[in-house]
PQR file with spaces between the fields and no chain letter, atoms N, CA, C, O and H, PARSE charges and radii, in Angstrom:
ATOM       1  N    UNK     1    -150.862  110.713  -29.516 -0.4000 1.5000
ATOM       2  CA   UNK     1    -151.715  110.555  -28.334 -0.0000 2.0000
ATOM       3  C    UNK     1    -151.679  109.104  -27.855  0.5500 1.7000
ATOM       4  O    UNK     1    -151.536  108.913  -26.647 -0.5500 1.4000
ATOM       5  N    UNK     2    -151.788  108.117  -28.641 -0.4000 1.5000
ATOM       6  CA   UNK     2    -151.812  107.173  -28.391 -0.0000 2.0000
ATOM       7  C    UNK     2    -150.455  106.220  -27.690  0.5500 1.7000
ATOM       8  O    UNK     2    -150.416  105.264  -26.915 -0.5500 1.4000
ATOM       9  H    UNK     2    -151.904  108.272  -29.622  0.4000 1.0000
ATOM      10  N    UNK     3    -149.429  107.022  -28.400 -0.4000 1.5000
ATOM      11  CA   UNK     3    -147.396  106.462  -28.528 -0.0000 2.0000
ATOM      12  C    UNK     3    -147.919  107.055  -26.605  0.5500 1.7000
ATOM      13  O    UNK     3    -147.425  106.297  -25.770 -0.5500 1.4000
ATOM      14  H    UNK     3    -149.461  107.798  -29.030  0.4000 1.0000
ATOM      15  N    UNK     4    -148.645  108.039  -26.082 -0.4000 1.5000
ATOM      16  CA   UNK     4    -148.121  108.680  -24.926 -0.0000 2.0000
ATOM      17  C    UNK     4    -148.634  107.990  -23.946  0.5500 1.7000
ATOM      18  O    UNK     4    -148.105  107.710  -22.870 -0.5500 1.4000
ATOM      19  H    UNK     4    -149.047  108.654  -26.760  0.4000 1.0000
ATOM      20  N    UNK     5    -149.978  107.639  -24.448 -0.4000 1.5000
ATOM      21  CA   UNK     5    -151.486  106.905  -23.058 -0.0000 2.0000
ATOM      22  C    UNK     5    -150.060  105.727  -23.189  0.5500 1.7000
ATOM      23  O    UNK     5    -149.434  105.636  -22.133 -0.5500 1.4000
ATOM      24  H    UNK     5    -150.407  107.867  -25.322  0.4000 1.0000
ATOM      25  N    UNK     6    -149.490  104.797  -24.439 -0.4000 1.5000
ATOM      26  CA   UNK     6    -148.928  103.725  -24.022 -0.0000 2.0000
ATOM      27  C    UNK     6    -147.719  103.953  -23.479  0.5500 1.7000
ATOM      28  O    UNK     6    -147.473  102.981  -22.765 -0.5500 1.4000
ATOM      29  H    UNK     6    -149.999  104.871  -25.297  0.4000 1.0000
ATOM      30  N    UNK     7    -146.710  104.839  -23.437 -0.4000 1.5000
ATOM      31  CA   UNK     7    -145.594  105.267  -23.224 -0.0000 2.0000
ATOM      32  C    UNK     7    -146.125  104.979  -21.358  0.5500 1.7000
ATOM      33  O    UNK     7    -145.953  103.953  -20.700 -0.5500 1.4000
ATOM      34  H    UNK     7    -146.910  105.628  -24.017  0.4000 1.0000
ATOM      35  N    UNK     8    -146.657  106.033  -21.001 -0.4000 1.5000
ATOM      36  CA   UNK     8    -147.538  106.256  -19.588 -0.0000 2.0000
ATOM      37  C    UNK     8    -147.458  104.856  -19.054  0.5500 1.7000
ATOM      38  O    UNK     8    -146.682  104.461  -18.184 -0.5500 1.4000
ATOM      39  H    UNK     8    -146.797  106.867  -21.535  0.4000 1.0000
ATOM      40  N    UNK     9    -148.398  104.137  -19.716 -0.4000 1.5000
ATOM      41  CA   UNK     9    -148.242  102.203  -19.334 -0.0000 2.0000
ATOM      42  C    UNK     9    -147.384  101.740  -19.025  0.5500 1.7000
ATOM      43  O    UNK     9    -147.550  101.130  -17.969 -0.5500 1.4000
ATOM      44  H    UNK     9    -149.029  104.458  -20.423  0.4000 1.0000
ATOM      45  N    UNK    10    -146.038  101.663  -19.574 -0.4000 1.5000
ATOM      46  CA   UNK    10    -145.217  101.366  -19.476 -0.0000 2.0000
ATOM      47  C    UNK    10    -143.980  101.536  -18.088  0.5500 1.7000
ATOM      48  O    UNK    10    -143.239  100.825  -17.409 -0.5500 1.4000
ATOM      49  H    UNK    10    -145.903  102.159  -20.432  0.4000 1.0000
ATOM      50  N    UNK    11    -144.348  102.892  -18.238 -0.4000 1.5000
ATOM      51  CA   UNK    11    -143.944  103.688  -17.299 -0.0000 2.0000
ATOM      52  C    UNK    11    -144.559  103.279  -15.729  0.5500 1.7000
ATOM      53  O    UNK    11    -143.829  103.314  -14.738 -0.5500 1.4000
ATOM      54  H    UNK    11    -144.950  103.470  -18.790  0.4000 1.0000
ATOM      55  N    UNK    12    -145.545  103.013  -15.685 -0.4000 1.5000
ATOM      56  CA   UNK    12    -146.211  102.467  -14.341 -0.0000 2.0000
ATOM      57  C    UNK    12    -145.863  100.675  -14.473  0.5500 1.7000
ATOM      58  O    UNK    12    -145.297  100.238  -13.471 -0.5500 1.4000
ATOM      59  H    UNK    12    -146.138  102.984  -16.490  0.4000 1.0000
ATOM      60  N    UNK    13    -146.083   99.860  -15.343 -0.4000 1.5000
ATOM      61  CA   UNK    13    -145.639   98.888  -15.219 -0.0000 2.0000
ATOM      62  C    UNK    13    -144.339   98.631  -14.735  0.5500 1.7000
ATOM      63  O    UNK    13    -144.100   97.978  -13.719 -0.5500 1.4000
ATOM      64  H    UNK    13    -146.543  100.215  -16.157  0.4000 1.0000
ATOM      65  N    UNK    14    -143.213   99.333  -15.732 -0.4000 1.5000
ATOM      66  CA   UNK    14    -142.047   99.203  -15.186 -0.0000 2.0000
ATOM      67  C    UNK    14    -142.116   99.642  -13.364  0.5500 1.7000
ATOM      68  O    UNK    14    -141.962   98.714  -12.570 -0.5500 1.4000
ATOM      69  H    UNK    14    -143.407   99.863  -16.557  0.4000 1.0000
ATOM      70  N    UNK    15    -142.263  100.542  -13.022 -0.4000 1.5000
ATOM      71  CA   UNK    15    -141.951  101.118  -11.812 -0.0000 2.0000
ATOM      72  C    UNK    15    -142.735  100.055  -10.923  0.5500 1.7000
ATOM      73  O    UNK    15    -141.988   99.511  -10.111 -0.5500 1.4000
ATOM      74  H    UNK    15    -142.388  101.295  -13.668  0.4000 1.0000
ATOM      75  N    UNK    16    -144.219   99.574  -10.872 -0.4000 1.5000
ATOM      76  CA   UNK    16    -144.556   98.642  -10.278 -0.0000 2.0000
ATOM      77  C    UNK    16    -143.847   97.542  -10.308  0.5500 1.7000
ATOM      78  O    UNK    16    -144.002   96.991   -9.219 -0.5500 1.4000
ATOM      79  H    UNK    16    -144.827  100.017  -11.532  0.4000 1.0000
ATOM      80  N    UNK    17    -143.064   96.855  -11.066 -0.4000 1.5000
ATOM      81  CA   UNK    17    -141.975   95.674  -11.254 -0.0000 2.0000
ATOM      82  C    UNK    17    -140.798   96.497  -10.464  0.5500 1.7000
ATOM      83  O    UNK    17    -140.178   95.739   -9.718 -0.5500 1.4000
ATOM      84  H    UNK    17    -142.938   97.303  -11.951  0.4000 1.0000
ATOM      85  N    UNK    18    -140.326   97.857  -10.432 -0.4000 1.5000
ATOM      86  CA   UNK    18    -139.527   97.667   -9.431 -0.0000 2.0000
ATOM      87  C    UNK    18    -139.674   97.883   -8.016  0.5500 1.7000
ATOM      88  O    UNK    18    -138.867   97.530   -7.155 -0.5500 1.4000
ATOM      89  H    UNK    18    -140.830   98.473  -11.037  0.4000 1.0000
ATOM      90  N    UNK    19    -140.588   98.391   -7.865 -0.4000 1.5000
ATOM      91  CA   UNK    19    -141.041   98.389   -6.516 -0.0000 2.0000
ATOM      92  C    UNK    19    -141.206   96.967   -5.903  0.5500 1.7000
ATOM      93  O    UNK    19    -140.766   96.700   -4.785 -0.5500 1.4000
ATOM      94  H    UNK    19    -141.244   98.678   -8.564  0.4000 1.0000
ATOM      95  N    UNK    20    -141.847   96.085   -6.672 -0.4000 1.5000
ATOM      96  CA   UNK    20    -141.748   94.437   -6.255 -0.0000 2.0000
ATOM      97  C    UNK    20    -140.814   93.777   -6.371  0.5500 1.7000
ATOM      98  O    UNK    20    -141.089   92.633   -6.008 -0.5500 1.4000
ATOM      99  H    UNK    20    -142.204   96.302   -7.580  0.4000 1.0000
ATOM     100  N    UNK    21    -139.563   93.893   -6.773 -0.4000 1.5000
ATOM     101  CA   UNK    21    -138.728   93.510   -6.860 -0.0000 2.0000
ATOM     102  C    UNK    21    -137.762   93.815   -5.800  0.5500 1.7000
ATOM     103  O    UNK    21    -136.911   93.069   -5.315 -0.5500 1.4000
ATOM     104  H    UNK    21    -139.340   94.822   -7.069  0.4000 1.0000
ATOM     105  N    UNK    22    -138.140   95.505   -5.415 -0.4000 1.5000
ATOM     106  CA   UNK    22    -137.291   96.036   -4.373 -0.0000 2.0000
ATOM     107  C    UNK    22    -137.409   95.379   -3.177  0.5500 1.7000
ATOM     108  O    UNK    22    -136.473   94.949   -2.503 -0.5500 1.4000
ATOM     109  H    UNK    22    -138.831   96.111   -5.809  0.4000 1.0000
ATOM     110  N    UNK    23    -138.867   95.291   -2.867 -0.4000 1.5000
ATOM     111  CA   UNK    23    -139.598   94.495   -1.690 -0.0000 2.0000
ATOM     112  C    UNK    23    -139.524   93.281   -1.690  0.5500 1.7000
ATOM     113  O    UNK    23    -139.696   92.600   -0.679 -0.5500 1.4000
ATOM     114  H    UNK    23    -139.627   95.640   -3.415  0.4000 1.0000
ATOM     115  N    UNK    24    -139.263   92.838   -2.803 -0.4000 1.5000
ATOM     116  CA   UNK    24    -139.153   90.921   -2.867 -0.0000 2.0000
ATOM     117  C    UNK    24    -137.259   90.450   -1.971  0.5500 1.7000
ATOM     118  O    UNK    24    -136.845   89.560   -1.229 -0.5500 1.4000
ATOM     119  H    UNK    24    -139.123   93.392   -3.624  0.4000 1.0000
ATOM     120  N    UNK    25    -136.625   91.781   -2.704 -0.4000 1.5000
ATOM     121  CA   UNK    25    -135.213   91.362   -2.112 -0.0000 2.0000
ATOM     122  C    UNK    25    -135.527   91.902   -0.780  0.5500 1.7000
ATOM     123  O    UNK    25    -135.765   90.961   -0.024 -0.5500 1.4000
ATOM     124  H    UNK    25    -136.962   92.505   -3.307  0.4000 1.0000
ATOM     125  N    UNK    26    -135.601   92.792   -0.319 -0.4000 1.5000
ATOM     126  CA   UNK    26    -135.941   93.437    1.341 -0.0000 2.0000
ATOM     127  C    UNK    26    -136.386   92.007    2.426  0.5500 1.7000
ATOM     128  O    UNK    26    -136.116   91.759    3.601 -0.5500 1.4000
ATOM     129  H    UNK    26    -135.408   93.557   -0.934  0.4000 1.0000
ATOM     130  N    UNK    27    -137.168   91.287    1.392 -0.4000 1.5000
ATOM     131  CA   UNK    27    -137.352   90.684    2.191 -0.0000 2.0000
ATOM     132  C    UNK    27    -136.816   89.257    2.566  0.5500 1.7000
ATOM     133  O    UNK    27    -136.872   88.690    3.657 -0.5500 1.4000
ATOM     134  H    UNK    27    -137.387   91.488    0.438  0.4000 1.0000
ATOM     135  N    UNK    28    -136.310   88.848    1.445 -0.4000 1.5000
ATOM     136  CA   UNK    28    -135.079   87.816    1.317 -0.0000 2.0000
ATOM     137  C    UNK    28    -133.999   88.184    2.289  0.5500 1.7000
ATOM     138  O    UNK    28    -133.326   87.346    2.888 -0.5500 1.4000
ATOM     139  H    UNK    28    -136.264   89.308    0.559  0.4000 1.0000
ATOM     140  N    UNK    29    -133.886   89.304    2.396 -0.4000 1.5000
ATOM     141  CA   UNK    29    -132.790   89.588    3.102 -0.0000 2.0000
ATOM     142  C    UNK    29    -132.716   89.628    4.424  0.5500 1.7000
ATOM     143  O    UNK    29    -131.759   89.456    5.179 -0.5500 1.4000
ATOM     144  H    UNK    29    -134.433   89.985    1.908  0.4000 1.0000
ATOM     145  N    UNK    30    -133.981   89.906    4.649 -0.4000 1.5000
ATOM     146  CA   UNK    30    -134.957   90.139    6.111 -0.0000 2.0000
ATOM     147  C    UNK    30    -134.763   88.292    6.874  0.5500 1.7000
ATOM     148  O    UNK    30    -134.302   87.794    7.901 -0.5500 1.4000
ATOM     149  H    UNK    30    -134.759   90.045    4.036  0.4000 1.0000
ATOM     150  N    UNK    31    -135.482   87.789    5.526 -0.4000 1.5000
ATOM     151  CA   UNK    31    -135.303   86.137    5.648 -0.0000 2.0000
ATOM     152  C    UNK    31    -134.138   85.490    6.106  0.5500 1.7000
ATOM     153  O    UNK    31    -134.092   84.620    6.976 -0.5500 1.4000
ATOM     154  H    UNK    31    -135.856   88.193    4.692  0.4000 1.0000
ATOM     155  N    UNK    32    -133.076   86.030    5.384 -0.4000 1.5000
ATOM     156  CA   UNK    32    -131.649   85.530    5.331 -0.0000 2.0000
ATOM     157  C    UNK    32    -130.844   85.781    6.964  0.5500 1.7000
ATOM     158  O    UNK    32    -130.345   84.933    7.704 -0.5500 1.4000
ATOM     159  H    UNK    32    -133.113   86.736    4.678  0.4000 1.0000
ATOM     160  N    UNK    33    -130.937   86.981    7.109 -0.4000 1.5000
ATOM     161  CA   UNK    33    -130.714   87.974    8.182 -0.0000 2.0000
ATOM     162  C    UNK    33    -131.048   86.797    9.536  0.5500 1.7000
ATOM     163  O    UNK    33    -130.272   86.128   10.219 -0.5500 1.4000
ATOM     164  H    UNK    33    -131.342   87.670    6.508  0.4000 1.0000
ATOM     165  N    UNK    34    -132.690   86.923    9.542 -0.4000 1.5000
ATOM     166  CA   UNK    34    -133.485   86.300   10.851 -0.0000 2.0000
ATOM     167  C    UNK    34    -133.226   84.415   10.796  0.5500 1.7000
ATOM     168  O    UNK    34    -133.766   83.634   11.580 -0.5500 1.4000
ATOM     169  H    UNK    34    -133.321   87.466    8.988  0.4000 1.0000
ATOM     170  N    UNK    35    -132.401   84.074    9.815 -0.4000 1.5000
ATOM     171  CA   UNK    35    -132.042   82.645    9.804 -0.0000 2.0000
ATOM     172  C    UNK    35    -130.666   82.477   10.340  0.5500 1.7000
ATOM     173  O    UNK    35    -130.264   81.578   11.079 -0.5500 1.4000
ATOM     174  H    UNK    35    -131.962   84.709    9.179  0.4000 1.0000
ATOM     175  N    UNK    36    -130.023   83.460    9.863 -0.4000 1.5000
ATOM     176  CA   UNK    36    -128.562   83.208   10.529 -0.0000 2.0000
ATOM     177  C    UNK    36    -128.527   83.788   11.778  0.5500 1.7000
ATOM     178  O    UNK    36    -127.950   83.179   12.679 -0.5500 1.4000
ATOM     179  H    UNK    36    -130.350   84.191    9.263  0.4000 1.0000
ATOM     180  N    UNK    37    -128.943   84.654   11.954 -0.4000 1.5000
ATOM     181  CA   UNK    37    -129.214   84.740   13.935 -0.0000 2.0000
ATOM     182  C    UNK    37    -129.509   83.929   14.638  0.5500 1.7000
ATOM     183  O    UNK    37    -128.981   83.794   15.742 -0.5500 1.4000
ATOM     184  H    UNK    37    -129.412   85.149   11.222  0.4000 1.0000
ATOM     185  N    UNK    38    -130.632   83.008   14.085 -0.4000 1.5000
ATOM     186  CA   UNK    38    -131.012   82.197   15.014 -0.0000 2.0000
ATOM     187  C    UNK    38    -130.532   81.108   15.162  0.5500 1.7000
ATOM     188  O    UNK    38    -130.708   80.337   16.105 -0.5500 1.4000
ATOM     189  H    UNK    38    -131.061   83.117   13.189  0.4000 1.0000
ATOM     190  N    UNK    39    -129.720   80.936   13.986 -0.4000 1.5000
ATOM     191  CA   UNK    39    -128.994   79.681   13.802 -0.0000 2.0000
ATOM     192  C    UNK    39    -127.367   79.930   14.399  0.5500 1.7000
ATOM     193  O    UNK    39    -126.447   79.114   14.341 -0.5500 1.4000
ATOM     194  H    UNK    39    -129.578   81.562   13.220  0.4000 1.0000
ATOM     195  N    UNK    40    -127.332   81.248   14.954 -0.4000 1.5000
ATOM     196  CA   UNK    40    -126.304   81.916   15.963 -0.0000 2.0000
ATOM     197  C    UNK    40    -126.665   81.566   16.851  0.5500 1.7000
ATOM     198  O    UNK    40    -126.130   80.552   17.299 -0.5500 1.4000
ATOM     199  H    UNK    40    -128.080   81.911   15.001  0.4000 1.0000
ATOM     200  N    UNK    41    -127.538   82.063   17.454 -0.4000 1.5000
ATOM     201  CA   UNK    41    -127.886   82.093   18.909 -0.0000 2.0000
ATOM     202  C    UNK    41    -128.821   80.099   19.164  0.5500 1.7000
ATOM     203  O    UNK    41    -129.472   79.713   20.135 -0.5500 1.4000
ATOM     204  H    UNK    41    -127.973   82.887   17.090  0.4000 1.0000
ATOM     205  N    UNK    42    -128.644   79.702   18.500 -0.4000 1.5000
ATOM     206  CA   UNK    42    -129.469   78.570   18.991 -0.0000 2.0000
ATOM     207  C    UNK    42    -128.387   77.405   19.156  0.5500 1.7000
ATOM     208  O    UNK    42    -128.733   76.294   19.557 -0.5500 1.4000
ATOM     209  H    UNK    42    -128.116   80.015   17.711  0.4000 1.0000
């Protein structure tokens, strides 16, 4: 019972670390993206 409540933990921790991670690059990229355009067009 206990190996499972912590197994469970784990399981949401991990997935919350990749969800922020997913969104951390999305947005680097977003960053990266809207810098070299403008540094196109300017």
């Amino acid at each position: 019972m206990f190996d499972r409540l912590l197994l469970r933990r784990l399981a949401r921790l991990a997935l919350i670390a990749a969800v922020q991670g997913a969104s951390g690059a999305a947005g680097g990229a977003v960053i990266t993206l809207t810098v070299l355009w403008v540094g196109r067009h300017c």
